[in-house]
PyMOL Python script that loads the backbone (N, CA, C, O; Angstrom):
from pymol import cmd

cmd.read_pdbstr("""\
ATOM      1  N   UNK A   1      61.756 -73.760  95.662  1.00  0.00           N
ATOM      2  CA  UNK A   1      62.227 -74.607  96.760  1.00  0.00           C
ATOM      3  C   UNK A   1      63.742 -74.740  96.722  1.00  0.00           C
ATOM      4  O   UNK A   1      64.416 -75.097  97.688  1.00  0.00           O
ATOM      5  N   UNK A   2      64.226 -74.415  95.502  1.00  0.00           N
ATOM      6  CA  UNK A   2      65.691 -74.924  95.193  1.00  0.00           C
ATOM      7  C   UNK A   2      66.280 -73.500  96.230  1.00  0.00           C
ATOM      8  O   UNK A   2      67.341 -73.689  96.826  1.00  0.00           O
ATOM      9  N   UNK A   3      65.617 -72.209  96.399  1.00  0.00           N
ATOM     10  CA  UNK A   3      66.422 -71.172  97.070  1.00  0.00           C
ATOM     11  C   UNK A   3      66.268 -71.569  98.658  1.00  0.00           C
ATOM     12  O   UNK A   3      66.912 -70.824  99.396  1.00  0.00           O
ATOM     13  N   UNK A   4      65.497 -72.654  99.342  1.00  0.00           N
ATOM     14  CA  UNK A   4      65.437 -72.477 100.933  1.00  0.00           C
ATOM     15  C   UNK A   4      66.749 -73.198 101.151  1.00  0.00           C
ATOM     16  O   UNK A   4      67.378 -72.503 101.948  1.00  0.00           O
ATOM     17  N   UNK A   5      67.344 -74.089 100.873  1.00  0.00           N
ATOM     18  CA  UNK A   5      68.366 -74.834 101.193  1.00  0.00           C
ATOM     19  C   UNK A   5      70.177 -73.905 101.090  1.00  0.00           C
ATOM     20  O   UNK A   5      71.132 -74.111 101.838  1.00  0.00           O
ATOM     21  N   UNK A   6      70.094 -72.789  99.758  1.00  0.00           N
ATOM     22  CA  UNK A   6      70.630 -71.481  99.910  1.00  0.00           C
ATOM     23  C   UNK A   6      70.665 -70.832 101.108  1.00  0.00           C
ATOM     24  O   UNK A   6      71.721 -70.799 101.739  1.00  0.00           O
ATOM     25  N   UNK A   7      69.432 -70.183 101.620  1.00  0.00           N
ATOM     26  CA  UNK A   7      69.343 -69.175 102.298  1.00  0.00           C
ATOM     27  C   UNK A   7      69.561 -69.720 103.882  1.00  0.00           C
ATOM     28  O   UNK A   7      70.107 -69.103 104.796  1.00  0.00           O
ATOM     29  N   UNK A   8      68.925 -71.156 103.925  1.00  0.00           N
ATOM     30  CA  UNK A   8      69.529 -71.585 105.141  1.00  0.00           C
ATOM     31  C   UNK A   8      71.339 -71.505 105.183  1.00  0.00           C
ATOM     32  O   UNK A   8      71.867 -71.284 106.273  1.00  0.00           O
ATOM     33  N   UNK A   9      72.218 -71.697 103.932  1.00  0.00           N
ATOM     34  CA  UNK A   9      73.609 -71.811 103.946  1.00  0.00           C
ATOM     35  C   UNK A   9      74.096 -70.871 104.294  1.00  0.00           C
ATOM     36  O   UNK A   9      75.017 -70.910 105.110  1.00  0.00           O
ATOM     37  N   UNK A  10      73.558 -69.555 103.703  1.00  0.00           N
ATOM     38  CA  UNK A  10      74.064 -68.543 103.943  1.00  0.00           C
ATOM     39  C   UNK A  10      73.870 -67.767 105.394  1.00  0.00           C
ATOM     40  O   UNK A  10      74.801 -67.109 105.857  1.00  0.00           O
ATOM     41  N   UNK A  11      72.628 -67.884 106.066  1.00  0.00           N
ATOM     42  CA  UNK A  11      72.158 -67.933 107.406  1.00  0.00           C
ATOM     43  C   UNK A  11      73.079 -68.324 108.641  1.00  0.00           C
ATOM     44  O   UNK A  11      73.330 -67.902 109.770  1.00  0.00           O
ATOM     45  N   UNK A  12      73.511 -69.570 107.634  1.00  0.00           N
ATOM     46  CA  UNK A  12      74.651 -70.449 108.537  1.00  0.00           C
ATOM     47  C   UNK A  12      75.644 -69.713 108.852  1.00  0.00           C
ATOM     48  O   UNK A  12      75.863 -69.095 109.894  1.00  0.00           O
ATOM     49  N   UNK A  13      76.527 -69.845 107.448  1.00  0.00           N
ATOM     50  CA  UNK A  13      77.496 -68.821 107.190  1.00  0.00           C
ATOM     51  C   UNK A  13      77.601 -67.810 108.080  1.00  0.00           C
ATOM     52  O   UNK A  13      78.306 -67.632 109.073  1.00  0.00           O
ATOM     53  N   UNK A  14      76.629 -67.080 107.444  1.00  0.00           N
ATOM     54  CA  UNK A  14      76.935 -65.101 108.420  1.00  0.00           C
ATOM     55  C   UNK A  14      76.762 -65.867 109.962  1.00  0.00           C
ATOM     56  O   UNK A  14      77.577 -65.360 110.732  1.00  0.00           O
ATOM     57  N   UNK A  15      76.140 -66.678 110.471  1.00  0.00           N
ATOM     58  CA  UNK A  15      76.211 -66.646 111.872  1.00  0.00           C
ATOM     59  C   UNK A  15      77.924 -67.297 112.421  1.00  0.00           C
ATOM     60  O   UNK A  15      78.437 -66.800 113.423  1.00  0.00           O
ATOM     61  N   UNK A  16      78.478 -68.149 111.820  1.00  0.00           N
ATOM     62  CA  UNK A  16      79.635 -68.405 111.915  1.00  0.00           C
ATOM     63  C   UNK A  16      80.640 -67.122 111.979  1.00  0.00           C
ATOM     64  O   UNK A  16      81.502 -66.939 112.839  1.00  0.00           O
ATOM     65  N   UNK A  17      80.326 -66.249 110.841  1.00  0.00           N
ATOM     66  CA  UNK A  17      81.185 -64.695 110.926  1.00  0.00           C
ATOM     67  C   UNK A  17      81.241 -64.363 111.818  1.00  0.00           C
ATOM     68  O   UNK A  17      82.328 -64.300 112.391  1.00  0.00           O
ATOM     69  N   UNK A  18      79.848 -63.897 112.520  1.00  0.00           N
ATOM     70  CA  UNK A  18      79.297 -63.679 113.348  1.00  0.00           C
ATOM     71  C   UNK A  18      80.179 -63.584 114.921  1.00  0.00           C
ATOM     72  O   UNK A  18      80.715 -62.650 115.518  1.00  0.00           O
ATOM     73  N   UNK A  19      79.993 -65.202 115.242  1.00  0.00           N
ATOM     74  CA  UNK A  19      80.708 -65.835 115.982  1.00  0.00           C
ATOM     75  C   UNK A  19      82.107 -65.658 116.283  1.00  0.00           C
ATOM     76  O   UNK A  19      82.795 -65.446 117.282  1.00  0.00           O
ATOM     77  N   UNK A  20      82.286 -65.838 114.935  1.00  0.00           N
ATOM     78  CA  UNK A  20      83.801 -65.641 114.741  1.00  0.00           C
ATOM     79  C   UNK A  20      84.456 -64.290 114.964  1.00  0.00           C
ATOM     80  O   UNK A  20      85.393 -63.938 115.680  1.00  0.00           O
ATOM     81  N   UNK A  21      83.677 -63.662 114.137  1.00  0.00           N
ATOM     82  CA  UNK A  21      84.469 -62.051 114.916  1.00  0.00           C
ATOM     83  C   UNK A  21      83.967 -61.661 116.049  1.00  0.00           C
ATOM     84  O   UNK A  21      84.594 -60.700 116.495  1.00  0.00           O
ATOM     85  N   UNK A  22      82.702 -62.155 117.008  1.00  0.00           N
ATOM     86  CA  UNK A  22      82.989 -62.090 118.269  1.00  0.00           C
ATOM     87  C   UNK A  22      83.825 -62.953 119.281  1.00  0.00           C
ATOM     88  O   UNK A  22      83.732 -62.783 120.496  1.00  0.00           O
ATOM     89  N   UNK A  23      84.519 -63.746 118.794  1.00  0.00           N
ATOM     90  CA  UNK A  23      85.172 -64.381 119.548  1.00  0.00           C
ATOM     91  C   UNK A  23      86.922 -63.618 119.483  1.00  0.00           C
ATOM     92  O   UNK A  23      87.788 -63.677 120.356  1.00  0.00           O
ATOM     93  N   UNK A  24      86.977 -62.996 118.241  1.00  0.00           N
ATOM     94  CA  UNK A  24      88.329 -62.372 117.720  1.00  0.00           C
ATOM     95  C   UNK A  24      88.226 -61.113 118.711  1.00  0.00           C
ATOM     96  O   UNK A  24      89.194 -60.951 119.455  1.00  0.00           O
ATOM     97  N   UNK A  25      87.034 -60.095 118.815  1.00  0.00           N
ATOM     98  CA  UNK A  25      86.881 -59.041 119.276  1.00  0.00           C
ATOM     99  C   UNK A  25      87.389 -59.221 121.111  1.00  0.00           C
ATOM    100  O   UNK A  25      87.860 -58.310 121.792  1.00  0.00           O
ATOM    101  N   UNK A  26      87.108 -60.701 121.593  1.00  0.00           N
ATOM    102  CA  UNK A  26      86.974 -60.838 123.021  1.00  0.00           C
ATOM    103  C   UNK A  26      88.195 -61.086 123.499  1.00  0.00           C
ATOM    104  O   UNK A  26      88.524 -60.842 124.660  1.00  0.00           O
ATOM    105  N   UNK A  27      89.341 -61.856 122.159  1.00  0.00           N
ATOM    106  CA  UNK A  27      90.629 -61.896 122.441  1.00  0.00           C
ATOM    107  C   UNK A  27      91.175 -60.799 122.540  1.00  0.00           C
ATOM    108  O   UNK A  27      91.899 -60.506 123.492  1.00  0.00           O
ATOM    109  N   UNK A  28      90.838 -59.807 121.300  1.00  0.00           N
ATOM    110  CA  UNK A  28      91.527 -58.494 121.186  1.00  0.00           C
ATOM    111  C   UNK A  28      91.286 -57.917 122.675  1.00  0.00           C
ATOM    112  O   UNK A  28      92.262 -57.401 123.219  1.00  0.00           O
ATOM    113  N   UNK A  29      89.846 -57.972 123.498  1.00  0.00           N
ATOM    114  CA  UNK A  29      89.937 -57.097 124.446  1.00  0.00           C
ATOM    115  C   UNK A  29      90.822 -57.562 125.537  1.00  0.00           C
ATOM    116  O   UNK A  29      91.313 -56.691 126.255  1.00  0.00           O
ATOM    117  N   UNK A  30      91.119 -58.890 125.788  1.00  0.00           N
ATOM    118  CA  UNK A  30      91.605 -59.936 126.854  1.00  0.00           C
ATOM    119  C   UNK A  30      93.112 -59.342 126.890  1.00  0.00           C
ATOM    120  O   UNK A  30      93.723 -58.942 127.881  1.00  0.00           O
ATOM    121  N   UNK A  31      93.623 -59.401 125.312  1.00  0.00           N
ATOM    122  CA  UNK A  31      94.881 -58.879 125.215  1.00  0.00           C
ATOM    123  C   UNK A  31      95.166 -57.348 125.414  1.00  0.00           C
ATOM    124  O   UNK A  31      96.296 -57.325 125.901  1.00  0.00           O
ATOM    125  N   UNK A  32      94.843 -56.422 125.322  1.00  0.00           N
ATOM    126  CA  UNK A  32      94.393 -55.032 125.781  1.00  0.00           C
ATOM    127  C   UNK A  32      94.668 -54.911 127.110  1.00  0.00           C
ATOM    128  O   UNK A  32      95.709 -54.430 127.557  1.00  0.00           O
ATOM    129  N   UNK A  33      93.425 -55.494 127.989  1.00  0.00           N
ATOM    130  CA  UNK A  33      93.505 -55.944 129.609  1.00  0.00           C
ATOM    131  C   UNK A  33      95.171 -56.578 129.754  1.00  0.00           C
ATOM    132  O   UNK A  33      96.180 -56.206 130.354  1.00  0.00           O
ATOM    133  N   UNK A  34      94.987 -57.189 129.277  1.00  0.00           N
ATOM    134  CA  UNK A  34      96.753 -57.917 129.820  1.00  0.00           C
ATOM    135  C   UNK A  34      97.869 -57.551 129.560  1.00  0.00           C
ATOM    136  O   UNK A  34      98.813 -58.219 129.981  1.00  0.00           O
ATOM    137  N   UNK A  35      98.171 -55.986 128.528  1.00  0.00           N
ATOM    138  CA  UNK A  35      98.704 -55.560 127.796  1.00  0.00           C
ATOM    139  C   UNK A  35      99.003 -54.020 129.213  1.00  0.00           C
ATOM    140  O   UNK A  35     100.002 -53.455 129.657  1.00  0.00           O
ATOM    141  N   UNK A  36      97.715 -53.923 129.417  1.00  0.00           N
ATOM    142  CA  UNK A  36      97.552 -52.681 129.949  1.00  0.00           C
ATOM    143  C   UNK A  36      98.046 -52.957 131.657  1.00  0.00           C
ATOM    144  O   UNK A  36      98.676 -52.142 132.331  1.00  0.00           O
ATOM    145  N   UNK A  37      97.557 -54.365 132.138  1.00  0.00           N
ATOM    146  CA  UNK A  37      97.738 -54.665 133.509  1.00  0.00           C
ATOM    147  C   UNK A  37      99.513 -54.661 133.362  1.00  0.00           C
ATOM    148  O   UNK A  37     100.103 -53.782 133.989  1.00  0.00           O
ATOM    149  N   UNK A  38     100.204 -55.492 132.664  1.00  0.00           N
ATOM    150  CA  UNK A  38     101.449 -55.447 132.587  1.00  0.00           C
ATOM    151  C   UNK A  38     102.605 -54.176 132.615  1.00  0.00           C
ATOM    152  O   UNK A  38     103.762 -54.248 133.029  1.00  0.00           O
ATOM    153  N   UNK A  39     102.013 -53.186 132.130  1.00  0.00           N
ATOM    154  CA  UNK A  39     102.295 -51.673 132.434  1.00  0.00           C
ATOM    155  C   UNK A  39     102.358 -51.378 133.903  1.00  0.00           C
ATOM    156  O   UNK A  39     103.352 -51.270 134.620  1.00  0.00           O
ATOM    157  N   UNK A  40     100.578 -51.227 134.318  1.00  0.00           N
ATOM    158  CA  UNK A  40     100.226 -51.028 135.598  1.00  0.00           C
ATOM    159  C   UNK A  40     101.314 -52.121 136.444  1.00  0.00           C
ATOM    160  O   UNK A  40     101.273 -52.205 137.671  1.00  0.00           O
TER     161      UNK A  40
END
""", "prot")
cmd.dss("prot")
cmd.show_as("cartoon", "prot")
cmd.util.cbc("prot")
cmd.orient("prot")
């Protein structure tokens, strides 16, 4: 029982990564787009 309270943490965790580098990935593309329109 002592490992469910673990595996929920870590569950947590990776979904925060998760999150997190999709939210990094959506800036990177935003900036790309705005990078590229500014050219155009």
């Amino acid at each position: 029982k002592a490992h469910h309270p673990q595996s929920k943490v870590d569950a947590h965790s990776s979904d925060e990564i998760f999150v997190h580098q999709l939210i990094e990935t959506i800036e990177y593309v935003l900036g790309c787009i705005s990078n590229t329109a500014s050219y155009l």
